[in-house]
N, C-alpha and C positions, 0 to 999 in steps of 0.2 A: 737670600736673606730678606726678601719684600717682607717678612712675615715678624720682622725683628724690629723693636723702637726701642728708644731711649725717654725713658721719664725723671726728669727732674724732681725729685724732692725739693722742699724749701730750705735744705740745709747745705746742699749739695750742687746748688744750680750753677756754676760757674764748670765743675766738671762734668756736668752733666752736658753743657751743650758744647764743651770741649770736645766729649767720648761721643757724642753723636754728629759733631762736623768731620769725625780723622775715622770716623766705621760710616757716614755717607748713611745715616741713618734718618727717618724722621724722629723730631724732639716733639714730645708733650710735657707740658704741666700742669701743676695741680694748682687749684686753688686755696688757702690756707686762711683761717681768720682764728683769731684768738678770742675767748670771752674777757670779762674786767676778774671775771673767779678766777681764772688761770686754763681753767678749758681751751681746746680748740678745735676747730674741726675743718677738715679737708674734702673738697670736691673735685670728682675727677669729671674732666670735660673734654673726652674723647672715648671714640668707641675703639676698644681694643680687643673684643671678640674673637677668639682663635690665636692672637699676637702673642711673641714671647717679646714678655716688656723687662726690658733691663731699669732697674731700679733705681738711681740713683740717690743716696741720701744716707751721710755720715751721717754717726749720731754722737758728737762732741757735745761739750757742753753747749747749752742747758741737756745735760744727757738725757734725763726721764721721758724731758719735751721732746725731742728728736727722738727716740725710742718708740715712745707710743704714738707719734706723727709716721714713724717707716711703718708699724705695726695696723695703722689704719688703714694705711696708701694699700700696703699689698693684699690685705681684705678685702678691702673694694674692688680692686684687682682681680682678684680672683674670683672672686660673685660676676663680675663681669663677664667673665669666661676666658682671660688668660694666664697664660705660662710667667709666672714670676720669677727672676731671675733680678737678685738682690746684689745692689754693689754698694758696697758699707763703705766707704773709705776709710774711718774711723770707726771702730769697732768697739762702743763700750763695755763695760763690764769685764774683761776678755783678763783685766788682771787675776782677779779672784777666780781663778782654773782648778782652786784644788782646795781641801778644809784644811788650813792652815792651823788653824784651832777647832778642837769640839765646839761642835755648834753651828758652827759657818755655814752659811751658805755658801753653795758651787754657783757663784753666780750666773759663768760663762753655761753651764748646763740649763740654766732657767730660760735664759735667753734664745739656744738656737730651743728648746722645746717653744716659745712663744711663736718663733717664727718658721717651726715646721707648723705649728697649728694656725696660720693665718694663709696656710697656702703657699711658700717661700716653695721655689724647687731648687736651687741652686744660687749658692752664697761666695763672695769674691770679698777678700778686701787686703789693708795694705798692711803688709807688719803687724801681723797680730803680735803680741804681747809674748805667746808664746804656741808656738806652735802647736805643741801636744795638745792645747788645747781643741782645734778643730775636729780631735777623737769624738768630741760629745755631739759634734752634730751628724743625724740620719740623713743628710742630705748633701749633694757634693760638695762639697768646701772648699775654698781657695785662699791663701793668702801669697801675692805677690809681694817682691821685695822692691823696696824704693831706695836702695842703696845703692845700687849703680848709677841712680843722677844724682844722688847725693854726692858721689867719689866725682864725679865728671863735672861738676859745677864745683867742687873746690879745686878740681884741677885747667880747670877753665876760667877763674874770676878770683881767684887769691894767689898771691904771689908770694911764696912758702920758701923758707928757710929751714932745711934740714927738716923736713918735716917727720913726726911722729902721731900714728893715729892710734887714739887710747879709748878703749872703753873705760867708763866710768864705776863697771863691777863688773864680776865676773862673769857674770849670765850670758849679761852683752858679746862674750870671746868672736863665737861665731860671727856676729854680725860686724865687730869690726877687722876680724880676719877678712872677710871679701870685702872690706872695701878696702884695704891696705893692699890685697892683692892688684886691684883695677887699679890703682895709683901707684901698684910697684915702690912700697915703700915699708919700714916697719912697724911694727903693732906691739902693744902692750892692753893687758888689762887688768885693771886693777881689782882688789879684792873691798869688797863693802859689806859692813856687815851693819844690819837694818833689826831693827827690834821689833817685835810683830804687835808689843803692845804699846810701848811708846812713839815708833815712828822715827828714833834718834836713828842719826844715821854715823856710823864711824867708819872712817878710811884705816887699811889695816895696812901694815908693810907691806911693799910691793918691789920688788929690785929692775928698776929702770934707769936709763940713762937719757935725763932730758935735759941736760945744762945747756941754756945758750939755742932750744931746737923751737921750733915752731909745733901745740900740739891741739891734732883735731880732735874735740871730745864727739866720738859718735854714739845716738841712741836711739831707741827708738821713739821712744816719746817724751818730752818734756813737759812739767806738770808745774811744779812749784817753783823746780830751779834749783831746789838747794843740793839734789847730788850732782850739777854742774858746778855749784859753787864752791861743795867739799874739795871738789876733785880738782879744779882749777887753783885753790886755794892748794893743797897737797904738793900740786905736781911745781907753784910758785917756789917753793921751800926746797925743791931740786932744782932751782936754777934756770925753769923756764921761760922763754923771751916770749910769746906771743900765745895765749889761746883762745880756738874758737870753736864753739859748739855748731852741731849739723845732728838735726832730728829728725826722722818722719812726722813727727805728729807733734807739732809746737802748740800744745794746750795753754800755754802761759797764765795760768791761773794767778791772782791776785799781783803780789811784787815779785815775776819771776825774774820777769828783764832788769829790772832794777837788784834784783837780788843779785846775779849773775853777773850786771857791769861794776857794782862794786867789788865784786871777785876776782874784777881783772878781764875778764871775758871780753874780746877785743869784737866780734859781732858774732849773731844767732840766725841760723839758716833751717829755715824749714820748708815742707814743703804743702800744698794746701788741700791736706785733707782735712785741715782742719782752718779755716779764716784766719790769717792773724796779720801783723802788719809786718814780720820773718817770711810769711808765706813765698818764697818765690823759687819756688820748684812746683812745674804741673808736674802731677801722676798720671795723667791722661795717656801716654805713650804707654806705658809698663801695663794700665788696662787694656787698652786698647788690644794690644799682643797679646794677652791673657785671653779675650774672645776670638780674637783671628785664630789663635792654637784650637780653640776647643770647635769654633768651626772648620779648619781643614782636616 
């Protein structure tokens, strides 16, 4: 593996030198400067000629900025003359996987074509949005799941009364069937139904039993908060004593936290693919294993 580094993007750097102290890798990084236009431009200042450089660098919000910053790193990269090997943590765009309406753009298809054409060989990241979407990239794709330290840290740091772990809508089933499985506990998932041109979101009848139980909202990402807040709000009106949400990807855009503690929402656990001050679950190990498999 002499032939393998870890490079730090500027959005990424705290996993980056995480996933290169636990693979015994060397760490580079880049240099990054912003203009006052909103420009920015990045320097790479290491010779990586022949190396396969693992990528480091979500691209959460400011998304566009992060985008076209991984979009630059691995161009220069590969003009250099290595093997690019992209680890997204956060993967934007990845919602828009399908023309939901005439018109639409496939976002997540615009995307992996950007980064097969800057030279990407091989892409990793955490909980995509949605699976099927990986279909659209020509190049090997990976998405790891970060629900099993999500189940192990609420089984290890909260102290749960009958608990009950719910998704928030249906979609979510799968992902909170395995983490109810790891926790050896029951699962519910609720039904939501979302309007494609307003964005209203309505909780629909769901037959559960949560009087008096403790329940975890699991998801994958949280953004604004409010279908934690529907749904904590819903499951209150069943009789609910305690809930708390556990996301991979804690976006927390504008009043999420606040939106969510007036809901009742008793704490917010994420884990940091994406900065936040929820942040406190690495992904590092679930990478990590992800390259050890694909090197043995």
């Amino acid at each position: 593996m002499s032939d393998w580094i870890v490079l730090g993007g500027p959005s990424s750097i705290e996993i980056a030198k995480n996933l290169a102290k636990a693979m015994k890798l060397e760490l580079v990084q880049v240099d990054y400067k912003a203009f006052p236009d909103g420009e920015g431009k990045v320097r790479l200042n290491a010779d990586v000629m022949n190396k396969n450089v693992i990528m480091v660098h979500g691209t959460h919000p400011p998304c566009d900025t992060h985008l076209v910053q991984a979009l630059f790193i691995a161009h220069k990269l590969s003009q250099e003359g290595a093997s690019v090997h992209a680890c997204i943590p956060y993967l934007a765009y990845a919602r828009q996987d399908s023309e939901f309406q005439a018109g639409e753009v496939v976002s997540l298809a615009a995307i992996s074509h950007l980064f097969r054409t800057v030279g990407v060989k091989s892409l990793v990241t955490v909980d995509i949005h949605s699976s099927h979407g990986l279909g659209y990239f020509s190049i090997p794709s990976y998405s790891v799941s970060a629900i099993p330290l999500l189940a192990e840290f609420a089984k290890e740091k909260i102290t749960l009364n009958s608990p009950l772990a719910v998704s928030p809508d249906f979609g979510g089933s799968t992902r909170v069937e395995a983490f109810a499985r790891i926790l050896g506990i029951e699962k519910v998932s609720l039904k939501k139904a979302r309007s494609r041109t307003t964005g209203e979101i309505v909780m629909e009848e769901s037959n559960v039993e949560v009087s008096g139980r403790d329940i975890l909202l699991v998801d994958d990402m949280i953004s604004t908060g409010t279908s934690i807040q529907r749904a904590a709000k819903y499951l209150e009106g069943f009789g609910a004593k305690r809930v708390f949400a556990l996301c991979t990807h804690p976006l927390l855009v504008g009043r999420a936290m606040e939106i969510m503690e007036d809901a009742g929402v008793q704490e917010v656990i994420g884990t940091n693919t994406v900065p936040s001050p929820v942040s406190h679950i690495d992904v590092t190990p679930i990478l990590a294993d992800h390259y050890r498999t694909i090197w043995s």
